[in-house]
C-alpha positions as CSV (number, residue, x, y, z in Angstrom):
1,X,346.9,158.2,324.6
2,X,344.4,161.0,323.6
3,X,343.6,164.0,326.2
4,X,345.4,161.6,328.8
5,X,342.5,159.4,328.9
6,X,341.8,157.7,325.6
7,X,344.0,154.7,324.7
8,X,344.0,155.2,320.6
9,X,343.0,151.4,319.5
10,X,342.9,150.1,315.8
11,X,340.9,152.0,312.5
12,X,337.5,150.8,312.3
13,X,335.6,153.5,310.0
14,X,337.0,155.8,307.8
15,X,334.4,158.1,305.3
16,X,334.5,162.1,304.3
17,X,334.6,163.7,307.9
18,X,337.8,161.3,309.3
19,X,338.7,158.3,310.3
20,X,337.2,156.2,313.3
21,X,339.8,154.3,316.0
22,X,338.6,152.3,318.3
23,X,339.7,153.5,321.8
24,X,339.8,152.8,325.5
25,X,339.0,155.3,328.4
26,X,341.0,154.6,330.9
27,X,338.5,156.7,332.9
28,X,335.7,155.0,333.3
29,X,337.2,151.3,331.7
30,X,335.0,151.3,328.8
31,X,335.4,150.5,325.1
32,X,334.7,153.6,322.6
33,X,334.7,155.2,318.9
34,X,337.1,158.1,318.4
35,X,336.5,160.3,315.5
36,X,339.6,161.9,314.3
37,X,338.7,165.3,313.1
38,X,339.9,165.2,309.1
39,X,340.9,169.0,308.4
40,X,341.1,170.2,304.3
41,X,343.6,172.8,303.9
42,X,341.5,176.2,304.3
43,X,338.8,174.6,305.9
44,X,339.3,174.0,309.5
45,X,336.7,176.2,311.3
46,X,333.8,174.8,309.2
47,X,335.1,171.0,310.2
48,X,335.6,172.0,313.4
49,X,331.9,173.6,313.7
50,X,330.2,170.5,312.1
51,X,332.1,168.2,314.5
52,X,330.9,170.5,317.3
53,X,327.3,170.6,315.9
54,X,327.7,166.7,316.3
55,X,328.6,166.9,319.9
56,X,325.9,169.4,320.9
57,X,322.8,167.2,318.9
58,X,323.8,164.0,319.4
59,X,324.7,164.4,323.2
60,X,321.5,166.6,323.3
61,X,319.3,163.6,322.2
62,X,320.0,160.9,325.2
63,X,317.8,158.1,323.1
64,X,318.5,154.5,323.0
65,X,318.7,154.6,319.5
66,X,321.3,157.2,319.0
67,X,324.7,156.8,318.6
68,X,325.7,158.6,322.1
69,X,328.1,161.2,322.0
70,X,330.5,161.4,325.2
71,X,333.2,164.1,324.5
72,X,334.6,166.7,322.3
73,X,338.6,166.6,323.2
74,X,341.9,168.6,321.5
75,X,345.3,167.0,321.2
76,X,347.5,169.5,320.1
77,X,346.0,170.2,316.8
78,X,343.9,167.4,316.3
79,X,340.4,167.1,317.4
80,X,339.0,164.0,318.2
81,X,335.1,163.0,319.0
82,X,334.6,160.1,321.5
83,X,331.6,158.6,321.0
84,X,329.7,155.0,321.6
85,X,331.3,152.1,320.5
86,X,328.6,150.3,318.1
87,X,329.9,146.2,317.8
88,X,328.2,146.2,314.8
89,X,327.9,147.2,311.2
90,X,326.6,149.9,309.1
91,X,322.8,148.8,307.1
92,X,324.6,149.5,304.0
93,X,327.0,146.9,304.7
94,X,324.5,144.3,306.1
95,X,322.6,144.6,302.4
96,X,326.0,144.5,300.9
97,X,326.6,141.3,302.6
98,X,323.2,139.5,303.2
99,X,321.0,141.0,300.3
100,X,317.8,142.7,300.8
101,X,316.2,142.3,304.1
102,X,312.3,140.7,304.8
103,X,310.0,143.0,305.7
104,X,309.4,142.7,309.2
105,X,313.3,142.8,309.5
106,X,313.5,146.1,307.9
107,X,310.3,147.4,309.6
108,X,312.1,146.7,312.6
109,X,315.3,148.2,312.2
110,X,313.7,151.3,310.5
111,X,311.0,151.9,313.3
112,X,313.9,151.9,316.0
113,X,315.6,155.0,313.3
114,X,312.2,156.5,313.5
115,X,311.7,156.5,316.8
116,X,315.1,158.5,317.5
117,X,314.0,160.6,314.8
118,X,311.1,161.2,316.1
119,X,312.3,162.4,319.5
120,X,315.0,164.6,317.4
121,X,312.0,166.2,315.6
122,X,310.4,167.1,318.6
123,X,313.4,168.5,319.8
124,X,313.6,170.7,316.7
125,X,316.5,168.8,315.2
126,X,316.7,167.7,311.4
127,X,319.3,165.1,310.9
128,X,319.4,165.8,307.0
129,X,322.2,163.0,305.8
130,X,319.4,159.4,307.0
131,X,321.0,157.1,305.0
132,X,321.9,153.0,305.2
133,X,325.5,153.9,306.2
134,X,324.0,156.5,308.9
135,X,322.4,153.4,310.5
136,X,324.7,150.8,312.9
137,X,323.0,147.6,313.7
138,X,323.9,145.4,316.0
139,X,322.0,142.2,317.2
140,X,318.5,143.6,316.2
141,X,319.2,147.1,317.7
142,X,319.6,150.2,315.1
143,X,321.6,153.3,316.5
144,X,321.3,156.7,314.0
145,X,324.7,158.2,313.6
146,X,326.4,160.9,312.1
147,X,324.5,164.2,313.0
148,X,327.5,166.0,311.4
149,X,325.3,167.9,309.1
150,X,321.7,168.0,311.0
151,X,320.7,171.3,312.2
152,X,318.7,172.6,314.9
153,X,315.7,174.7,314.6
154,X,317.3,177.9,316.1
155,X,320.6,177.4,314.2
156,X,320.6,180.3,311.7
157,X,322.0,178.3,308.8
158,X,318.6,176.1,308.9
159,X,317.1,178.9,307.1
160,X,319.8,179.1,304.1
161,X,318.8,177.9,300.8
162,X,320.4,177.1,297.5
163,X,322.7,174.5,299.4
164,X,322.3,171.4,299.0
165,X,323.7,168.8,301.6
166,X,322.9,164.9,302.4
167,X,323.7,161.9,300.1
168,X,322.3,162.3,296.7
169,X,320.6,159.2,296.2
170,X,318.5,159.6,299.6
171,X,317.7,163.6,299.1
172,X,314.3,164.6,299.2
173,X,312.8,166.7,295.8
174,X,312.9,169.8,297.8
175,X,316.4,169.8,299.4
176,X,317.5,168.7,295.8
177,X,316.4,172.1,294.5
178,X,317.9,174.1,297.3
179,X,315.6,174.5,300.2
180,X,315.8,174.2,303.2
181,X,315.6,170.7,305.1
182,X,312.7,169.8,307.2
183,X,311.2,166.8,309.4
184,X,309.4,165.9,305.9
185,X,312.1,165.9,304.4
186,X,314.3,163.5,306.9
187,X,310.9,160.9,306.1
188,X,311.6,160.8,302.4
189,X,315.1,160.2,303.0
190,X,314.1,157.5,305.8
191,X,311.7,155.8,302.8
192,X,314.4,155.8,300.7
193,X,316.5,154.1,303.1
194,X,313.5,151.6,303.1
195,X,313.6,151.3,300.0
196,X,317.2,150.2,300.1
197,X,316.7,148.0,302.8
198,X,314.6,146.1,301.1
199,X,315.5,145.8,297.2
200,X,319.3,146.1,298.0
201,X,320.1,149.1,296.1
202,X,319.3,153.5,296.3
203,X,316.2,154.5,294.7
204,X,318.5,156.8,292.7
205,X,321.3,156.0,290.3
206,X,323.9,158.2,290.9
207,X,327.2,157.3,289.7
208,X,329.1,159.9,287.9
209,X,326.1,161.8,286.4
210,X,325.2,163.7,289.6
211,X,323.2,166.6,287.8
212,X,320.9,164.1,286.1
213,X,320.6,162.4,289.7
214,X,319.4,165.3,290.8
215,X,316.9,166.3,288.3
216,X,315.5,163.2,288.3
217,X,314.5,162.9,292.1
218,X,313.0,167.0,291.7
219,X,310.9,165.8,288.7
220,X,309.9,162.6,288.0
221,X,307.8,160.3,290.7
222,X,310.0,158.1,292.9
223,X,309.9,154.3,292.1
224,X,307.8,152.5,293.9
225,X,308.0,148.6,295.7
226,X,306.3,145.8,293.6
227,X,302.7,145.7,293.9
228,X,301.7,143.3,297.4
229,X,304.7,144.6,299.0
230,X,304.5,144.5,302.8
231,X,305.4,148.1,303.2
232,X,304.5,149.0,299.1
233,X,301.8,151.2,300.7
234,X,303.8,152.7,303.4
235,X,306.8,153.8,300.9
236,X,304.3,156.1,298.7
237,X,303.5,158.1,302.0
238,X,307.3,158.6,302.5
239,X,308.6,159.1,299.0
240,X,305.6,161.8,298.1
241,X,307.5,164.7,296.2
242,X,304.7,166.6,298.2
243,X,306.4,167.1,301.6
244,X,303.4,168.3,302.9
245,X,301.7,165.1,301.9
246,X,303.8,162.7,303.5
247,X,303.2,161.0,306.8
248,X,304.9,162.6,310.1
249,X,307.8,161.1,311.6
250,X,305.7,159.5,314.6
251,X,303.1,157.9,312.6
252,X,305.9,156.4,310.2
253,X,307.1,154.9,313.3
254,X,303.8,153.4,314.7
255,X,303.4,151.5,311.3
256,X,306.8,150.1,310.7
257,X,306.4,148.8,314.4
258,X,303.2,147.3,313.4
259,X,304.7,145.6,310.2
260,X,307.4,144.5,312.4
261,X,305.0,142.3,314.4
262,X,303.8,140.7,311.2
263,X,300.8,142.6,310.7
264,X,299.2,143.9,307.6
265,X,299.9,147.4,306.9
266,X,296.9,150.4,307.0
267,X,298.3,151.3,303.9
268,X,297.5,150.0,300.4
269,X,299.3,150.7,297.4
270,X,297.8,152.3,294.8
271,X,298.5,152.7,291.1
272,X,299.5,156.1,290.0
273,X,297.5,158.1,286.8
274,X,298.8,160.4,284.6
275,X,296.0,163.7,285.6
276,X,297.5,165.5,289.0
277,X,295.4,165.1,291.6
278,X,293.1,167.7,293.2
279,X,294.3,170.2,296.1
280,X,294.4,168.8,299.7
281,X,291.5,169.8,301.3
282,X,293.4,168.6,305.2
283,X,290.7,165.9,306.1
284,X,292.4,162.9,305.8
285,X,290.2,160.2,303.8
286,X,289.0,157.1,306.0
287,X,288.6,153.9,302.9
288,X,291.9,152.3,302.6
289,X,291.7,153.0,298.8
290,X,291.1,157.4,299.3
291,X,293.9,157.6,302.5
292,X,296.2,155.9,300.7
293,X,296.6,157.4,297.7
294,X,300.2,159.6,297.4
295,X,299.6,163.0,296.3
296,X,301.8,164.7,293.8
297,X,303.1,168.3,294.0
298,X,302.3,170.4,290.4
299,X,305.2,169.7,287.6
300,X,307.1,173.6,287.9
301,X,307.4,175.8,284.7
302,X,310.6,175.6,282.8
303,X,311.8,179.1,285.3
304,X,312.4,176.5,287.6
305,X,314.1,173.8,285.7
306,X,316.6,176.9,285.1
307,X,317.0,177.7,288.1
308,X,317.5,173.7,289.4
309,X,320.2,173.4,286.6
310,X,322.3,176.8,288.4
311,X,321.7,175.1,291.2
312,X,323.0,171.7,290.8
313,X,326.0,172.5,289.3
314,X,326.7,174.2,292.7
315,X,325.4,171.2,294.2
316,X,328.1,168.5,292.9
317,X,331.1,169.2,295.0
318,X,328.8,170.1,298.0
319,X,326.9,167.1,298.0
320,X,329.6,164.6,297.9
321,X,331.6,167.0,300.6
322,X,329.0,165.9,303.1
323,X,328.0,162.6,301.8
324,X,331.5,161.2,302.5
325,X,331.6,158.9,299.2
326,X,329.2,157.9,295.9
327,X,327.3,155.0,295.7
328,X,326.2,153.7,292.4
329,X,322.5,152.3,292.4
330,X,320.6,150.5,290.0
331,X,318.3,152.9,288.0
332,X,314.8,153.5,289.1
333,X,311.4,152.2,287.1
334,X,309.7,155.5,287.3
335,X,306.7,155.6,288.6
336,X,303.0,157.1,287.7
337,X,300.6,159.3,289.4
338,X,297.5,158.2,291.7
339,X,294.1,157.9,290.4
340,X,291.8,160.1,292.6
341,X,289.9,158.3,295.3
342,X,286.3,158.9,294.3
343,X,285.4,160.4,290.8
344,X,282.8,163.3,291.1
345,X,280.3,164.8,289.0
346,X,279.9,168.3,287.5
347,X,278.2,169.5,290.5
348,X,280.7,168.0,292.7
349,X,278.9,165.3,294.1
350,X,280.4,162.1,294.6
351,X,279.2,159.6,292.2
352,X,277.9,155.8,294.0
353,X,280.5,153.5,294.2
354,X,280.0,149.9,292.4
355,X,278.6,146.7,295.0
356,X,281.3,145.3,297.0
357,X,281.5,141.8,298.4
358,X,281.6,141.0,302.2
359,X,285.4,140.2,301.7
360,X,285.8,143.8,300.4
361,X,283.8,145.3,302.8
362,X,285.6,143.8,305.6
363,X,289.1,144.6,304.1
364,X,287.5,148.3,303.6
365,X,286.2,148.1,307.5
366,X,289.6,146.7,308.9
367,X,291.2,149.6,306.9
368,X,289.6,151.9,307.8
369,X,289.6,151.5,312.1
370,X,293.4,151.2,311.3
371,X,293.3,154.1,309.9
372,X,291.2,156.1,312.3
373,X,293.6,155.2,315.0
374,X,296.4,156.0,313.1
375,X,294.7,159.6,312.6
376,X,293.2,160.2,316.3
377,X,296.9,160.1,317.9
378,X,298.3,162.7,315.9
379,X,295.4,164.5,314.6
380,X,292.5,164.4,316.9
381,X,290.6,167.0,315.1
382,X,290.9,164.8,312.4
383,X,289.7,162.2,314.2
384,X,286.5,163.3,315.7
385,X,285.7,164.5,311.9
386,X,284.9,160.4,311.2
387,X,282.6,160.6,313.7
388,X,278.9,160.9,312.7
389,X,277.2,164.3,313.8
390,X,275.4,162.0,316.5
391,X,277.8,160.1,317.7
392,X,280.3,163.8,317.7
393,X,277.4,165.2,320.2
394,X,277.1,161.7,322.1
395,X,280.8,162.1,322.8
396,X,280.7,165.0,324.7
397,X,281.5,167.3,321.7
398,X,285.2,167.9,320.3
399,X,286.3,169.2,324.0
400,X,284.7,166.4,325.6
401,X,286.1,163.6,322.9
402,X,290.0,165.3,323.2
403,X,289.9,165.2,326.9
404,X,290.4,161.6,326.2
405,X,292.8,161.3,323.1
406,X,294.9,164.2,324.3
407,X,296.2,162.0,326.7
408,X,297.0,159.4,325.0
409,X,300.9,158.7,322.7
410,X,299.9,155.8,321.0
411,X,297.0,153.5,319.7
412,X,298.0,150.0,318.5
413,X,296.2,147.3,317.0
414,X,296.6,143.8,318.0
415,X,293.6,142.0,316.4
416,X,290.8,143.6,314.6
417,X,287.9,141.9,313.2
418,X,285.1,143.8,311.2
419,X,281.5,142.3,310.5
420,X,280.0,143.3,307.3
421,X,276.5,142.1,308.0
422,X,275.7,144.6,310.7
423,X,278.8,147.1,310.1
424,X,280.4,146.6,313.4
425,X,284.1,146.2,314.0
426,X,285.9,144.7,317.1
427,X,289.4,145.4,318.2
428,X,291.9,145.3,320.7
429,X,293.9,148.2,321.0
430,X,297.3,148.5,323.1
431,X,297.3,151.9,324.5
432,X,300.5,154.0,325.4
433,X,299.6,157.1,327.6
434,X,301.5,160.1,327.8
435,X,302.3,159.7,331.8
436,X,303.9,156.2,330.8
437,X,301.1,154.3,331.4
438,X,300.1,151.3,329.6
439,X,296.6,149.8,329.1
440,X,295.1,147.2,326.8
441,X,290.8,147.5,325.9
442,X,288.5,145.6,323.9
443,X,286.1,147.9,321.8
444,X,282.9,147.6,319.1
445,X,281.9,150.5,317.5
446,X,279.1,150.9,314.8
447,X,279.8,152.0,311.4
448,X,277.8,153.9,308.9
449,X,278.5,154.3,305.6
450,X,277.9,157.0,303.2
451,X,278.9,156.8,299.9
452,X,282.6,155.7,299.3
453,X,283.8,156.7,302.8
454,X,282.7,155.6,306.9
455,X,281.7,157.0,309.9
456,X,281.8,156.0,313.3
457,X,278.0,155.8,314.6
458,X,278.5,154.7,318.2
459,X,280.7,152.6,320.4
460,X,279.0,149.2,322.7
């Protein structure tokens, strides 16, 4: 018996931190996980910290989709870490065993991740190590483990760079090279979990070659799902080497939920070009074929491919340290850049685009209101920017149109149906206020369109 309470039970998990028991607490008659604190000669204060970390995050976070943390105990020597029993398996282990998952399936058990992800960002906690073996499922319900190696935003080691810590194969570009980790780049590792999810391998080969791992997720574009893909789309605003360029952690969520339900994603895939494409100018484009297009960070000089080479080398025994074990992958097809959304002339003006059918128009229509919802809940600035100039003063002006979507969490779709004759587009949205409150409406608003992009021209 551990602390007096725990009844020590049977190994069920054993990885690079210690070994798992299952355990009984003759407390409170429940069933739990015990993590048995696994101490390397010379290194006991920094095990001790990061299983302490774990304790502090995970018990901070009291989310449904967390693996719960109850208590920190000492038994002589030995630490242990009694946490939430999980009946259930690791998503690693479910791909193992089943092969890749369908869509909504993943979408499902990756928007429950993002939700607790999302409620650890707003609490200023990276995870940093999101990963298939991170994530227990059990009968449709994903739990988010392991916060061993996340960090809070006032720990003082957030800020360190040049080490690099997570799983290789799931690292974002910029923790690769040394920085630090951010919400962004907990997303890419989250798409690459995705990505795993459904193909049944890492988006990285890893094996024994850890350096040219490495170098290839900092430099080369991240492989991308086959082209009709339910979530093909989704993945590119993920994986974007760009952290500042890929979707937040919240709207991630909303869409895998919507995917979940079986409906089409308000992202399209698009194919990638060679030419870099131009500087973000923050106004988020509203045609399915401009907002969807991943945006690439600049290729670096040759300073920095010195500099990542130092670096990795340093990385090898750190990364598998904190990954636990390596995973060998299949290799990666890599992929090529996006083509700009609109080309523009000389003068900067954007050229016509070529006739569209009614199908295309309505695909562009539905897209688009997607889109604009998507937008509005996180950005509202951005939001009132698709309004016309008319229909911006109609609405009371910016102050008078956030007084509305300030209040509000969420925005979902349910059924959408755009008219290309007249430009009008109906839709049922499922609304999620910030007080808890939930409401369903029936809307129409008017369109206009200029050029390649829409506007919303009024609302009956």
């Amino acid at each position: 018996m551990i602390a007096g309470r725990y009844t020590l039970g049977r190994e069920i998990g054993r990885g690079g931190s210690g070994t798992v028991h299952l355990a009984h607490d003759e407390v409170l008659g429940r069933t739990v996980a015990v993590k048995r604190i696994g101490v390397m000669p010379g290194s006991e204060n920094a095990h001790l910290e990061r299983v302490g970390r774990e304790a502090r995050l995970a018990a901070a976070l009291n989310h449904p989709h967390v693996v719960s943390v109850f208590d920190l105990v000492a038994e002589g020597e030995v630490h242990w870490l009694v946490m939430e029993y999980v009946d259930g398996d690791p998503l690693s282990e479910t791909v193992r065993s089943s092969g890749p998952l369908e869509a909504t399936e993943a979408a499902a058990l990756l928007a429950q991740a993002a939700d607790a992800l999302t409620d650890a960002h707003a609490a200023g906690i990276v995870h940093r190590d999101v990963k298939p073996s991170n994530i227990l499922v059990a009968h449709g319900v994903a739990k988010l483990g392991d916060f061993g190696i996340a960090r809070s935003a006032d720990d003082a080691s957030l800020t360190q760079t040049g080490l690099v810590t997570g799983s290789p194969a799931y690292l974002a570009p910029e923790v690769a090279s040394g920085s630090s980790a951010t919400p962004a780049s907990d997303v890419w590792s989250l798409g690459a979990t995705l990505f795993h999810a459904v193909t049944g391998h890492a988006p990285y080969e890893v094996g024994d070659n850890l350096i040219g791992a490495l170098y290839k997720i900092v430099h080369e574009d991240p492989p991308q799902l086959p082209d009709g893909h339910p979530m093909a789309g989704l993945l590119t605003v993920m994986m974007n080497r760009d952290p500042e360029q890929r979707w937040p952690m919240r709207k991630v969520r909303d869409e895998l939920a919507r995917i979940a339900r079986g409906q089409r994603s308000t992202v399209t895939a698009v194919p990638v070009a060679a030419v870099p494409p131009p500087d973000p100018t923050g106004s988020m484009p509203v045609v399915a074929t401009a907002s969807t297009t991943p945006a690439r960070s600049r290729r670096r000089g040759w300073a920095w491919i010195a500099a990542f080479a130092v670096l990795a080398v340093g990385a090898i025994v750190t990364a598998y340290v904190w990954a636990g074990r390596g995973t060998p992958e299949a290799a990666p097809d890599r992929g090529a850049e996006s083509p700009r959304a609109s080309e523009t002339s000389e003068a900067g003006t954007s050229t016509s685009p070529p006739p569209l059918s009614a199908e295309d128009t309505r695909e562009q229509m539905d897209a688009f209101i997607t889109s604009y919802l998507a937008t509005v809940t996180s950005d509202a600035r951005a939001g009132f920017e698709q309004l016309t100039p008319e229909f911006q003063e109609a609405s009371g002006g910016f102050g008078g149109y956030n007084s509305w979507w300030s209040k509000v969490r969420s925005a979902t779709l349910t059924q959408v149906a755009s008219d290309p004759s007249d430009l009008t587009v109906g839709y049922t949205v499922d609304y999620v206020m910030k007080s808890g409150a939930r409401n369903t409406d029936r809307i129409r608003l008017q369109l206009q369109r200029f050029d390649d992009r829409y506007l919303i021209a009024g609302e009956g």
